[in-house]
C-alpha angles and dihedrals in degrees: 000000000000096000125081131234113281088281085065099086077069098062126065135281104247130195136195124234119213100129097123126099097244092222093168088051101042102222130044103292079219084079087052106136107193116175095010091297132093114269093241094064087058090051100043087052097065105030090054100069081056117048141045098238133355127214132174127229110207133152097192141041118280098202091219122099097255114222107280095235086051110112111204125204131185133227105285087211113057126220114077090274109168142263085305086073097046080051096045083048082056108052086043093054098044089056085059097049103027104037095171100034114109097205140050120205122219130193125169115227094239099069113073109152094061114135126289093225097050099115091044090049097042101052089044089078101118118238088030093169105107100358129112103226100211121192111229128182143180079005100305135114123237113195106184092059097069140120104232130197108247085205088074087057094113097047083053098057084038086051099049090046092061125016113090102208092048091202118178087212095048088054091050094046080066101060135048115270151159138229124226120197119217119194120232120257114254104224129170087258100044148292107321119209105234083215100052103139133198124242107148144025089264095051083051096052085053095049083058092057099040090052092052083055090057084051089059114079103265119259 
């Protein structure tokens, strides 16, 4: 089930990015399967505890059977763009679904072992309105995993008409935000980055192991 208990029009819309072509991994990450599951059901699992509705935002097809609750919108420019246009997908359809919801929560469907208290640690930035609330972690950003304004939703599709390098981080140095700090997982074999992400079949054979590790009782 997609949606959330009765607290969960409280919480924000989310939307899962996988829009891209995947060209490192060589076939829509959507289509992933880890553990002998799609990846998506690794993601919706634990997006789901956390967030008032999930879509996903693909452009292919996965070649996998989606969840049947699972909206799934395509980019509403079209082009192949970049993550910004996934982003851009998301705020406009938050703005659909959430009316009165500020912010709109992405995550991208490589990533499946990201923490279980994002969306709690992000919107507690003070001062949100306004602010994109970014995850970092082990002194990196990562800008997918971000709770973004939906008020900001016309400067970014300014911004993608007409900027040429199209960077998430050049969008967000724009705006007003916030950066929120996740600690690394202790594991048997070593710290894990809650943000490692899988972009080829070799990241994915280590996401196998590592998630045989979370399975071991911790150090």
């Amino acid at each position: 089930m997609v949606m959330n208990p009765p607290e969960a029009p409280k919480r924000p819309p989310a939307v899962i990015l996988a829009g891209g072509r995947s060209s490192r991994m060589g076939r829509p990450k959507a289509g992933l399967v880890l553990n002998g599951r799609p990846i998506l059901d690794h993601i919706v699992e634990r997006l789901a505890p956390q967030v008032g509705s999930i879509a996903l935002n693909l452009n292919a097809d996965p070649g996998i059977d989606l969840l049947p609750d699972l909206p799934v919108l395509a980019d509403t420019v079209p082009g192949y763009v970049g993550p910004l246009a996934g982003i851009l997908t998301a705020m406009r359809h938050a703005a659909k679904v959430a009316p009165h919801a500020a912010h709109v929560l992405t995550v991208p469907t490589d990533t499946p072992f990201f923490p279980d208290d994002l969306v709690g640690r992000l919107s507690s930035v003070p001062d949100m309105e306004g602010t994109i609330a970014v995850a970092w972690s082990n002194g990196e950003m990562h800008p997918l995993f971000a709770l973004w304004p939906v008020a900001i939703v016309d400067d970014l599709d300014a911004w993608i008409r007409t900027d040429t390098k199209l960077s998430v981080r050049a969008f967000i140095a724009r705006h007003p935000s916030a950066a929120v700090d996740f600690p690394m997982i202790a594991t048997k074999a070593g710290p894990l980055d809650p943000f490692f992400n899988i972009n080829t079949p070799e990241q994915l054979r280590e996401a196998e192991a590592w998630l045989q590790c979370l399975k071991d009782p911790k150090p």
